[in-house]
C-alpha positions in Angstrom: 157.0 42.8 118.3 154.4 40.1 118.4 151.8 41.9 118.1 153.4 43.8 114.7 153.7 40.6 113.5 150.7 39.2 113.7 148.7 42.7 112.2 151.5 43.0 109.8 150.8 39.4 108.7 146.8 39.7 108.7 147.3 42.7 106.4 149.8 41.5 104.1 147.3 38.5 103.2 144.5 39.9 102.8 146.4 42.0 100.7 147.5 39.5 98.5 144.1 37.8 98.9 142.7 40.7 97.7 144.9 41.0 94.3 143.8 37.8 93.3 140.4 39.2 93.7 140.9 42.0 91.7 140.5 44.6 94.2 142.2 46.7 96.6 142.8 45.8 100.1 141.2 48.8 101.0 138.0 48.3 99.9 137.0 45.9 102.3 137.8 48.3 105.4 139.1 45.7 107.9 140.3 46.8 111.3 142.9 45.9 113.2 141.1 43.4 114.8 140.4 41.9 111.5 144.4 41.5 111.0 144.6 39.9 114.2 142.3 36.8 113.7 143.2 36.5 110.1 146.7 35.8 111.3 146.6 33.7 114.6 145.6 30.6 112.9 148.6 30.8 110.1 151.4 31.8 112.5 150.2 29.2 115.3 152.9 27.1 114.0 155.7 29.4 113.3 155.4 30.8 116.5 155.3 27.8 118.4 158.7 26.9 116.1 160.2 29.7 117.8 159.0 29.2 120.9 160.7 25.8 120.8 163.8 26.7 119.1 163.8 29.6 122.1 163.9 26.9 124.7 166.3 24.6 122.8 168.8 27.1 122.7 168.0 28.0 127.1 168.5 24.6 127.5 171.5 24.0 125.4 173.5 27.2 127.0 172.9 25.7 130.4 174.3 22.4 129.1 177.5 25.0 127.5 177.2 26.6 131.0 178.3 23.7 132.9 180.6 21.7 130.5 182.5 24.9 130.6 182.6 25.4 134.6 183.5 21.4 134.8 186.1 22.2 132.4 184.4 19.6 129.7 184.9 19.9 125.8 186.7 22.8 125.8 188.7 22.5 122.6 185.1 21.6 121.0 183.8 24.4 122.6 186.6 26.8 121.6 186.3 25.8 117.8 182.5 25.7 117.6 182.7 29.3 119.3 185.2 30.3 116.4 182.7 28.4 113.7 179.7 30.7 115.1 181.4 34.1 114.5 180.9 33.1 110.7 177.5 32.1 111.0 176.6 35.5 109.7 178.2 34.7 106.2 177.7 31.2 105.7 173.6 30.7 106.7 173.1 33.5 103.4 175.4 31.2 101.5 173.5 28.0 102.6 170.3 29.9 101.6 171.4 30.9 98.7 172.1 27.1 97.7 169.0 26.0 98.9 167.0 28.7 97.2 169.0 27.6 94.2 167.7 23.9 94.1 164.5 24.5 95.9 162.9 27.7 95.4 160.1 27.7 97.6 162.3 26.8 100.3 164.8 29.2 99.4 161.9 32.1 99.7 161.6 31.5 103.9 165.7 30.2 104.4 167.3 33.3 103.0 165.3 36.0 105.1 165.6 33.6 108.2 169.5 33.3 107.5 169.4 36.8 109.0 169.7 34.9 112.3 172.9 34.3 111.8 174.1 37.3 113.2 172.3 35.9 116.5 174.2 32.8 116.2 177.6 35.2 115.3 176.7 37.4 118.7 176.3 33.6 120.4 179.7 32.8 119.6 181.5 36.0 120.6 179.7 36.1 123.8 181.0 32.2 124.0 184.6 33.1 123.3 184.4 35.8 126.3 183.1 32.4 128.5 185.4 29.4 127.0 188.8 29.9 128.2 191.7 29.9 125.8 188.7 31.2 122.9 190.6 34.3 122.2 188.3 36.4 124.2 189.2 36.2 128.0 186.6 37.1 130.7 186.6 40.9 131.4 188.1 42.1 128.3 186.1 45.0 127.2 187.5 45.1 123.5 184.0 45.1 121.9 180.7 47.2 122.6 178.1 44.8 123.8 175.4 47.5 124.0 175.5 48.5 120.4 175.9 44.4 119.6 173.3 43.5 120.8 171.3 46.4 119.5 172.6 46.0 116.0 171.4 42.0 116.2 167.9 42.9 117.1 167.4 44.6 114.4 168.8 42.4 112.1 166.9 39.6 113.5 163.6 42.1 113.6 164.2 42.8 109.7 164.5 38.8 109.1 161.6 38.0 111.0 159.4 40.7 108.9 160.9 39.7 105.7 160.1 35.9 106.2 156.5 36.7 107.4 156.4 38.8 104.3 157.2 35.8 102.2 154.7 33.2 104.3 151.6 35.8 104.5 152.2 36.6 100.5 152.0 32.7 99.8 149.5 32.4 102.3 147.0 34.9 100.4 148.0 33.1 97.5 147.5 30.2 97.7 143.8 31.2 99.5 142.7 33.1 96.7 143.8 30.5 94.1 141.8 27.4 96.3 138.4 30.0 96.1 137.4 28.7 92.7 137.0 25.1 94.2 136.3 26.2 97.5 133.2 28.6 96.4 130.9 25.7 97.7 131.7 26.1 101.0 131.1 29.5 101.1 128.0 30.5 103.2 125.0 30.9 100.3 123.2 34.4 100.2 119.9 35.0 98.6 119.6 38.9 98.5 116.0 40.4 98.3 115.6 43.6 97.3 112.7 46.5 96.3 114.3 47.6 93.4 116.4 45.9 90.8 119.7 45.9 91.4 121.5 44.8 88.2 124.0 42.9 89.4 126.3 41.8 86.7 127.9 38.7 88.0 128.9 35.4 86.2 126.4 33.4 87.7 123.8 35.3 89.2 120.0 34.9 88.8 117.6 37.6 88.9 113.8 36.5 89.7 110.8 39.0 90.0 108.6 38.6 92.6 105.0 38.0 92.0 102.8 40.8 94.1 101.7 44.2 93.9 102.2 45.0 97.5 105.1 42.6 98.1 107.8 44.6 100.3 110.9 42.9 98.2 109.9 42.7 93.6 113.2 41.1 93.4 115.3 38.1 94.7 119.1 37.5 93.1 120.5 34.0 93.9 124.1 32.5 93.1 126.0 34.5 95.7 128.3 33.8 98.4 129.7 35.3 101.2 132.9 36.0 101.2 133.6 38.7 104.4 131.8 40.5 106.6 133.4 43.6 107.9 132.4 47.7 109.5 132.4 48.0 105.8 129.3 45.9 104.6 128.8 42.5 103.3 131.1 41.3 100.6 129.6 38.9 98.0 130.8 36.7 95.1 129.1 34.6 92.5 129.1 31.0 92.2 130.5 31.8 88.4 133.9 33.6 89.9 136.8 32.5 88.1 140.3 34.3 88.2 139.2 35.3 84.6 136.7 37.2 85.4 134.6 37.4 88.9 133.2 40.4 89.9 132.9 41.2 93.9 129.3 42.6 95.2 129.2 44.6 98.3 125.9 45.5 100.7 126.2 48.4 103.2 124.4 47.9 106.2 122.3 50.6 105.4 121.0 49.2 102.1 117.3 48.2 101.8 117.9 44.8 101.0 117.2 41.7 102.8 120.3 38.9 102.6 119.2 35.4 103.7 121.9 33.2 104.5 121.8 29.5 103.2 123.4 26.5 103.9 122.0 23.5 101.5 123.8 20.4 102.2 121.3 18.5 100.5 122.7 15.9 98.2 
């Protein structure tokens, strides 16, 4: 499931990524690979979240564990066993509210409010362990096979929908920094034997001076933006989200690309 994730993720923001270039996802031919380390750095967090909130919950169930064998808290434990088998109604409604009067937030708490029916599975498998709960140990009233099975996939469809959300805004907000991020983009000076009419806000064409020169013409003003199976993908230091055009170089093309770095002040 991890590993869905994460290519699901890669691909979903280069997808958006590439909207807000104007061009297909497609085009740039990336492998799975490619979604992989796209998406390992931007879910770092998220899945160490997890992780945590994972460990919090071990660690509170063996505190539940023994309060319940010391015969601690039990009324407590009996009513917050009867508040989770509501969880999965109320954490939509408290997403809902939150999406409400903050919408950004609301975009990630209503898919994750899914999890509710984990917390809702919690509390009936609590009320089978608290006595007095309404679910006594050994009654067999409810299939806990098919429970559990309907949860994971409620939780799996909530997990996908909030990395849905958090790659889209992800790609977003990447392709709507590149305008102000062009300069620190890798430069590319292509040199070619032929013109090669590149129409690009902010490209220069300059002829070469000799007869017998190998390359008649150098185009400056580019950047690199990928590098994939597919080719070489270049922009212009003139993109804008108003118009930018995207310039790709097989492999196989008789050019020659010189990669610059000028941090000269």
């Amino acid at each position: 499931m991890l590993t869905a994730l994460l290519v699901y993720f890669g691909w979903k923001r280069a997808d958006t990524q590439a909207t807000v270039l104007g061009v297909d996802e497609s085009v740039f031919g990336l492998s799975t690979q490619d979604y992989l380390l796209r998406s390992v750095d931007a879910l770092f967090l998220p899945i160490g979240i997890f992780a945590a909130a994972g460990l919090g919950w071990l660690w509170a169930h063996d505190t539940i564990r023994r309060r319940i064998a010391a015969g601690d808290h039990l009324p407590a434990l009996r009513r917050t066993a009867r508040a989770l088998g509501f969880a999965w109604v109320a954490l939509p409604l408290v997403a809902v509210g939150l999406g409400l009067r903050w919408p950004q937030v609301g975009l990630f708490a209503f898919p994750l409010s899914g999890l509710g029916a984990l917390l809702t599975a919690y509390g009936l498998h609590l009320r089978r362990l608290v006595p007095g709960a309404g679910g006594a140990p050994g009654a067999a009233a409810w299939p806990i096979g098919l429970t559990k099975g309907l949860v994971a996939v409620v939780v799996t469809l909530s997990v996908f929908w909030a990395v849905t959300n958090f790659a889209t805004v992800r790609g977003a907000a990447l392709g709507r920094r590149l305008p102000g991020a062009l300069g620190e983009l890798t430069g590319v000076v292509v040199y070619s034997p032929d013109r090669l009419n590149l129409d690009a806000p902010g490209v220069v064409e300059e002829s070469l001076a000799g007869g017998d020169a190998a390359y008649r013409f150098r185009y400056r003003g580019l950047r690199l933006l990928d590098h994939t199976d597919s080719g070489f993908f270049l922009i212009s230091d003139g993109w804008t989200p108003d118009y930018g055009v995207v310039v790709t170089m097989d492999e196989d093309d008789p050019v020659r690309l010189e990669f610059v770095r000028d941090r000269r002040g």
